[in-house]
C-alpha positions as CSV (number, residue, x, y, z in Angstrom):
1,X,77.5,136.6,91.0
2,X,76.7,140.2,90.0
3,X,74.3,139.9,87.3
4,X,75.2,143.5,86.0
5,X,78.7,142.0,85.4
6,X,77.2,138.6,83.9
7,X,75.4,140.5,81.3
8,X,78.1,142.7,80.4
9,X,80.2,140.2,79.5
10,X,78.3,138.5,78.0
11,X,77.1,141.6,75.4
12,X,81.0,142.3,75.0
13,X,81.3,138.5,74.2
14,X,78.4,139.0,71.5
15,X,79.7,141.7,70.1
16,X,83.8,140.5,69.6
17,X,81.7,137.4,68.5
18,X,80.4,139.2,65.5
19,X,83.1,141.5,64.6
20,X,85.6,138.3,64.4
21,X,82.8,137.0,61.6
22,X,82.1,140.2,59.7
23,X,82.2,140.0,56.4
24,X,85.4,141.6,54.6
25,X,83.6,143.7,52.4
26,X,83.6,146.9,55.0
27,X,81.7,149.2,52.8
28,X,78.7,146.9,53.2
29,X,76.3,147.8,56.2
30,X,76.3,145.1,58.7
31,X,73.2,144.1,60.6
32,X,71.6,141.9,63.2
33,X,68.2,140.8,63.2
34,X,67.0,139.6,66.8
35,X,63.8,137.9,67.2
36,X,62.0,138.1,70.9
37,X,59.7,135.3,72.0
38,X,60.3,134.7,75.5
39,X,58.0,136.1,78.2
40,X,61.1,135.9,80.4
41,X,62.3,139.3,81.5
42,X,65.8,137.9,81.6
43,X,65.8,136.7,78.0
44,X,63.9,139.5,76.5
45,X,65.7,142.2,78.1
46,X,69.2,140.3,77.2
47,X,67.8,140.6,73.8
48,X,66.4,144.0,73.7
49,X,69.9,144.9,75.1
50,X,72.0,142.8,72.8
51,X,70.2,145.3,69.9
52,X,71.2,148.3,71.5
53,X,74.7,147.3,72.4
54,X,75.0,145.9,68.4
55,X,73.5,149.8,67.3
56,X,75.4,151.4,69.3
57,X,78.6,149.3,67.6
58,X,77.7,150.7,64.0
59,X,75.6,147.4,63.5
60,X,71.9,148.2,62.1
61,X,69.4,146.0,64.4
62,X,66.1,145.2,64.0
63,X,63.7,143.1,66.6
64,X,61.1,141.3,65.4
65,X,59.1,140.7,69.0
66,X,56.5,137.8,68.8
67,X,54.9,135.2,71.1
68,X,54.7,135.7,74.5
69,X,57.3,138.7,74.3
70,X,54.4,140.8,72.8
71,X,53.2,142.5,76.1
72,X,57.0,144.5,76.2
73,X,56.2,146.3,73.0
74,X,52.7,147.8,74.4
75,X,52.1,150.8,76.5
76,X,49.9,149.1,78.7
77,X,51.9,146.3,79.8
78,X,53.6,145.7,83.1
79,X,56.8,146.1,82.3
80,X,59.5,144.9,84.7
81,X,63.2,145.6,84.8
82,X,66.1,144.3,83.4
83,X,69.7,145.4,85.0
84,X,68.1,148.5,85.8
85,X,65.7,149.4,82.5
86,X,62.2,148.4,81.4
87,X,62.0,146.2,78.1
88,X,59.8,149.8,77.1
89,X,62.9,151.9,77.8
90,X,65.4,149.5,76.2
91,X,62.7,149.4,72.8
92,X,63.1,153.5,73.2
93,X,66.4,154.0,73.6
94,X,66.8,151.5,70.0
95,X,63.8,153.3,68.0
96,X,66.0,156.7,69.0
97,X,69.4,155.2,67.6
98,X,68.1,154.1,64.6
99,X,67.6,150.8,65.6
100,X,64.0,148.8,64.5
101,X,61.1,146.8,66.3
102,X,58.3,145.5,64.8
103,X,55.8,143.1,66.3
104,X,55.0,139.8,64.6
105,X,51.4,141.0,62.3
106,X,49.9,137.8,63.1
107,X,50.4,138.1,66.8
108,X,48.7,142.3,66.2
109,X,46.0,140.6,64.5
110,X,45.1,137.4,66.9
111,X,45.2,140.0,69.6
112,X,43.1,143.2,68.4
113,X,46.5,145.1,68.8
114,X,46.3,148.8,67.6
115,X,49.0,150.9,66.6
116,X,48.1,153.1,70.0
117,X,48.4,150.4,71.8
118,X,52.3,149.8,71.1
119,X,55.0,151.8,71.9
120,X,55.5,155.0,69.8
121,X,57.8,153.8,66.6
122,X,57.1,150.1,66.9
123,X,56.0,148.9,63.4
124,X,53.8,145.9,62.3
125,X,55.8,142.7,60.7
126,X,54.8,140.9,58.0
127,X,56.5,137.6,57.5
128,X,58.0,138.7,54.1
129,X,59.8,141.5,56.3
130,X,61.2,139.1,58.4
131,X,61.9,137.3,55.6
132,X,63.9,140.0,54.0
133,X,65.5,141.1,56.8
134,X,66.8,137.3,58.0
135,X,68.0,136.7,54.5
136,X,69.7,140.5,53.8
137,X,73.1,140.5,52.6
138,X,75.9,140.8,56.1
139,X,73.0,139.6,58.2
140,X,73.7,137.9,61.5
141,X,70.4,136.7,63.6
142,X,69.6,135.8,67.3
143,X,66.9,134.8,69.3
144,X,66.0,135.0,72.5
């Protein structure tokens, strides 16, 4: 099976998903929050790509990267593709729409991250802003 294909459908599948359970009030902002673990290019890409699809569909997204996803969100990392763009590019292309990512601050601090070392516009997370953001009003969450 084309995997380009498979992963389209499936974002078009995420996205009806959350448009059949928006929340009626339509002058309220809606907004995805998707957390990244995975060192798996397949699931962190899907996720990184799921965000941009979401932005690009009016819906305010913000990645919360953590665990062993951490190496995407840093300049220096080897960064391999997913359906054609690095996790770097997809993190980008989300910063530029809008979109957020943050990196987990525990995960900055166990690893002597500085802000050089991450890609230009990702911020450090406290757990109160995931906190925040996971409990915002018209809040929908994955994780990948």
């Amino acid at each position: 099976m084309n995997l380009k294909i498979f992963y389209t459908g499936l974002i078009t599948f995420a996205l009806a998903t959350c448009s059949l359970h928006a929340n009626p009030n339509q002058d309220a902002p809606k907004k995805i929050v998707v957390t990244i673990t995975s060192s798996s290019i397949n699931q962190s890409g899907f996720g990184l790509a799921v965000a941009n699809a979401m932005q690009d569909a009016g819906v305010n997204s913000t990645v919360f990267v953590a665990g062993d996803a951490v190496k995407y969100a840093l300049n220096n990392s080897v960064n391999p593709k997913f359906a054609g763009f690095t996790p770097k590019d997809l993190i980008q292309a989300l910063i530029k729409k809008g979109g957020k990512v943050m990196i987990c601050e525990g995960f900055v601090k166990l690893g002597n991250i500085k802000k050089t070392d991450m890609v230009q516009g990702v911020q450090v997370a406290t757990p109160s802003d995931l906190a925040g953001a996971l409990y915002a009003p018209n809040s929908k969450a994955m994780t990948f």
